[in-house]
N, C-alpha and C positions, 0 to 999 in steps of 0.2 A: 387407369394407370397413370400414375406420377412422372409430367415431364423430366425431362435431365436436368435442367435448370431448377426447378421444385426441389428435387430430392437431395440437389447441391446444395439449395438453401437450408432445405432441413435437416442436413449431415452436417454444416457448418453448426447450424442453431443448437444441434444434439452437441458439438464438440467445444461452445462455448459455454452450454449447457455444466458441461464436465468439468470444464476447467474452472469455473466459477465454487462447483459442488470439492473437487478437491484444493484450491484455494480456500475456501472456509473451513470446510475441512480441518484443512489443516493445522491452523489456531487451535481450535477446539477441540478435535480431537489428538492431536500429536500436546497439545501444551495443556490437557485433564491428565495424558497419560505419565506427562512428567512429572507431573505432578504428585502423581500417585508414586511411581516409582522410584522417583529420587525426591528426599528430604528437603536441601532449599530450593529456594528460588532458581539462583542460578542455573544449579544441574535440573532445575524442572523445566527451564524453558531452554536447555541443552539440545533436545529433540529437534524441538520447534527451530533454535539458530542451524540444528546440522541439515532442516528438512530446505530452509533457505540454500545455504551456501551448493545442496548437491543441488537444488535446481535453477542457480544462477549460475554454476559454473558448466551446467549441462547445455542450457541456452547457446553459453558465451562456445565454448567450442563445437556444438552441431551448427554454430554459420548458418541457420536456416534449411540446414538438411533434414529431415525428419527421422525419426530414431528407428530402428529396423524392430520387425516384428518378435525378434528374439530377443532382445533388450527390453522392448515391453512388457513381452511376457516377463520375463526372469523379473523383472521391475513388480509387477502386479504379484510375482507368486514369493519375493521378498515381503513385499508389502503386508501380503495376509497371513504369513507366518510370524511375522515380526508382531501385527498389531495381535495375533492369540496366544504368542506368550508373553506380551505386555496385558493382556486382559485378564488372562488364566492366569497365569503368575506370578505378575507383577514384575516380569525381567527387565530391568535396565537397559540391557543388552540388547533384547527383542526390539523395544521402544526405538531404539536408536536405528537400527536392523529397517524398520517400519518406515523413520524417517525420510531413509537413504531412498527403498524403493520409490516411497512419495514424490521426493524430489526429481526423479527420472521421468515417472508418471505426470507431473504437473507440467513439465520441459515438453512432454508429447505432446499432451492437452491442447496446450497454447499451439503448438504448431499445427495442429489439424484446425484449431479454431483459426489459424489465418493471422497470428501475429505474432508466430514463432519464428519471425529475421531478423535474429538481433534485438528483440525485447525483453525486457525482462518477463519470467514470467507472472511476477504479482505485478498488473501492470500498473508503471509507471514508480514503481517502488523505491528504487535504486538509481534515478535516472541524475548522473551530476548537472550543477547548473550548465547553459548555452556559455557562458562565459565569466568570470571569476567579476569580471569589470560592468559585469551588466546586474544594473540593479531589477530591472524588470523581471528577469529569472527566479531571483529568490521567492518572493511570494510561493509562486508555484512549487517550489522546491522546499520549504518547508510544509507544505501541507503534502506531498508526495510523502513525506516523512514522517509524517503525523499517523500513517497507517499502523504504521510500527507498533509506538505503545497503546495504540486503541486496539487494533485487534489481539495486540498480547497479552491483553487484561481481559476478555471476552474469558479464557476459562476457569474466570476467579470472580469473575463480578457480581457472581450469585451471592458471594460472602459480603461482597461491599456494599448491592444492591439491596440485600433482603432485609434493610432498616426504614426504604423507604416504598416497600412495595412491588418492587422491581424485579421479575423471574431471571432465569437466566434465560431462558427461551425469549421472553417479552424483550431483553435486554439485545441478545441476538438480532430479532426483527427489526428494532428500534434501528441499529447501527447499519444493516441492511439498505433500509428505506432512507437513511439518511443519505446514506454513500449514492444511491441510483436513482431515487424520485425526483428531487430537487432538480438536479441536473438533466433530467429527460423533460423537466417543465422550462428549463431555461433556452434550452435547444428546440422546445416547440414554441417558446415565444420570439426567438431567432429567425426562425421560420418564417414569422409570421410579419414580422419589424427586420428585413434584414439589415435595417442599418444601423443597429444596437448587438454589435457583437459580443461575445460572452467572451471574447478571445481575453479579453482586457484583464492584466495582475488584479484591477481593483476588484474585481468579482472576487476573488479569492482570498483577496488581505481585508475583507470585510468579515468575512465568512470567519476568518481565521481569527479579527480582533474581536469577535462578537464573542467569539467562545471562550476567549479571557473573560471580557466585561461579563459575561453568562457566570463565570467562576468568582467574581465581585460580587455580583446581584446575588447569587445563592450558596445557603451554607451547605458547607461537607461533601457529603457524595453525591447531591444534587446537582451540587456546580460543577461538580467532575463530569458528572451523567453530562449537564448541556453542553457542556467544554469539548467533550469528546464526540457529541451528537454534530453539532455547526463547525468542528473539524472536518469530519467526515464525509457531509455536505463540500464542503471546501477542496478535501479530497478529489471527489467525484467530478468538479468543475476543471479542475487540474487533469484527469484523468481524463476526461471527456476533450481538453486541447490538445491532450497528445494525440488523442483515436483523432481527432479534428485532421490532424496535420498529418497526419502517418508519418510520422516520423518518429524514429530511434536513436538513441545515442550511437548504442552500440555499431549500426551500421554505418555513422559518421565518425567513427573512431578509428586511427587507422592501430592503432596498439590493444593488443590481446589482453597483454598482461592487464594494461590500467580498465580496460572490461571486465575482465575477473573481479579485480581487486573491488569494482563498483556493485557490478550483478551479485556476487557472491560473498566476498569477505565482508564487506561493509555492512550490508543488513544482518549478515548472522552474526559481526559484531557487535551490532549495535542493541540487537536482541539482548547478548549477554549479558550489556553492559545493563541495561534496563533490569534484566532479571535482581542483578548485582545492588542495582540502585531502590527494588524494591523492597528486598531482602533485609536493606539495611532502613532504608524512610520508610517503609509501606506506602499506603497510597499518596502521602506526600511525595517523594521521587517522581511517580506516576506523573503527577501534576505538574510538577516543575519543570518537567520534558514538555510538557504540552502546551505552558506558558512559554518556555524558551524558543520553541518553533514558532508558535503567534507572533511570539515580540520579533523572530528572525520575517516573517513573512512581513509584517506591521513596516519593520524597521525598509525592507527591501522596495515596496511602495512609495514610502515618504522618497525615499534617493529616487527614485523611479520618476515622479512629480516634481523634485524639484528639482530633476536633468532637464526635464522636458519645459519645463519653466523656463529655467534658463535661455535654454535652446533658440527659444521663441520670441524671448527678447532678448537675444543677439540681432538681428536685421534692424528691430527699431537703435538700438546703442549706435550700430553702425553709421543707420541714415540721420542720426539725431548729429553726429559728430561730420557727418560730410558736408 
C-alpha cells in the first residue's frame, strides 16, 4: 500500500500530468476546431483567445482557492458538449461553448497541480516585466511571449511543414522537446556546477538571438521551424526561473484589475491580433512577431550588460578622481 506522501506525489504528478494535456490541448485542439468552423483566421483562433481569457480571468479571481466540484463538473460537461457539436457539426457556437468550459478546467488543473496562487495558468505566459526600468527582465519576458505565436501556429503547421517533410505530429513533438528537454539538461548541469546558474537573462537572449540568426541561416519554413524550435527552448529557461523562484506576479500585485487585464485580456488579445496579422501576411506576420520578440529579448540584454558595465566602473571613476 501507497504511503500518504507517495500518493501525494503521485496525485500532484497525475494533476500536472493534466494540465500540461489540456494546455496542449488546447492549441491544437480548440485552434483545428476554429479553424474548421469559422472561415478566417481571425475568427479561427476566436476559440483559442476566448479559451485564454476564461482561464486567466479564472486564475485571477479564485486568489488560489480551488474551484468547487460543481463548477468542475458543469466545466467538463460544457466542455464535452461544446467539443460534439463542434465535431459533429461544425457549430461555431459549440466551439466556443467548448472553449469556455476549457478555460475553467485548465484554472482547476493548475490549482491541484500546486501552482494555482496567482499564476497564470499557461505558465509564465502573461507574466508583465519585474519592472518597466529593469533591463534584465525583458529577455525573459519576450521569450514568455514567444509562446503565443509558436503554439498558435501548431494547428496549421502541417500546411506549412509538409514542403519540407515535417508531420504535424513530428512538428508537435519537436516543439514539445524543445520547450522541456533543454531546460531539464541545463538544471542538471546546475546541479552539478552550482556556480553556473541558469538564472542569468543571457541564457535566454542567446536562445532567443540564435533563433533569428537560425531564420538568416535558413530559407522559408525552415528558418521559421528553427526560429520557433530555439524560441521555445528559450521559453522553457524562462519558465524554469519562474518554477525556480516560486514566484507570481499576480500574488505580488496588489490591483485585480491590472491582473485581469495581464492574465486574461492581454494573451487573448494578442492571440487575435496574431490571428489578424496572419490572415493578412501568412506566415510572414508569424515571423515578424518572432523576430520582434528576439530583437526585444536581444535589445533587453545588451541594456542589461551595459548597466552592469557601467555599474562596475563607477568605484574605479571614483578612486581614479580622489
Amino acid at each position: 500500500m501507497a504511503s500518504p506522501p507517495l500518493e501525494s506525489s503521485l496525485a500532484r504528478a497525475g494533476a500536472i500530468a493534466f494540465a500540461w494535456a489540456l494546455f496542449v490541448g488546447g492549441w491544437l485542439v480548440l485552434g483545428a476546431l476554429g479553424r474548421s468552423t469559422t472561415p478566417l483566421w481571425f475568427a479561427g483562433l476566436g476559440p483559442v483567445a476566448a479559451w485564454l481569457a476564461v482561464a486567466g480571468a479564472a486564475t485571477v479571481f479564485a486568489r488560489g482557492r480551488a474551484p468547487s466540484r460543481d463548477v468542475v463538473a458543469a466545466a467538463a460537461a460544457l466542455t464535452l458538449v461544446g467539443l460534439a457539436s463542434g465535431i459533429e457539426w461544425g457549430s461555431g457556437l459549440g466551439t466556443f461553448a467548448a472553449a469556455t468550459g476549457w478555460g475553467v478546467l485548465s484554472c482547476a488543473a493548475t490549482w491541484r497541480a500546486g501552482v494555482g496562487d496567482g499564476a497564470a495558468f499557461a505558465p509564465g505566459c502573461a507574466s508583465p516585466p519585474r519592472a518597466l526600468d529593469d533591463p534584465a527582465a525583458w529577455p525573459a519576458f519576450g521569450a514568455r511571449w514567444a509562446m503565443l505565436p509558436m503554439m498558435a501556429a501548431l494547428a496549421v503547421q502541417s500546411d506549412w511543414c509538409a514542403g519540407i517533410g515535417v508531420t504535424a505530429g513530428q512538428g508537435v513533438a519537436l516543439h514539445l522537446a524543445a520547450m522541456l528537454a533543454p531546460v531539464c539538461l541545463l538544471r542538471g548541469w546546475h546541479l552539478l556546477r552550482p556556480r553556473h546558474s541558469i538564472q542569468s537573462p543571457l541564457w535566454i537572449a542567446v536562445f532567443m538571438a540564435a533563433g533569428v540568426a537560425a531564420l538568416l541561416a535558413l530559407p522559408g519554413v525552415r528558418g521559421w521551424m528553427a526560429m520557433s524550435l530555439l524560441h521555445a527552448v528559450a521559453w522553457g529557461v524562462a519558465w524554469s526561473q519562474d518554477a525556480a523562484t516560486a514566484s507570481t506576479f499576480a500574488s505580488r500585485r496588489a490591483g485585480r484589475d491590472l491582473d485581469f487585464a495581464w492574465f486574461a485580456l492581454a494573451p487573448a488579445a494578442a492571440v487575435l491580433a496574431l490571428g489578424a496579422a496572419i490572415a493578412v501576411f501568412g506566415l510572414d506576420g508569424l515571423i515578424a512577431v518572432h523576430v520582434g520578440l528576439g530583437a526585444l529579448s536581444l535589445a533587453g540584454a545588451a541594456a542589461w550588460i551595459a548597466t552592469d558595465v557601467w555599474r562596475h566602473a563607477q568605484p574605479e571613476q571614483e578612486e581614479t578622481l580622489s
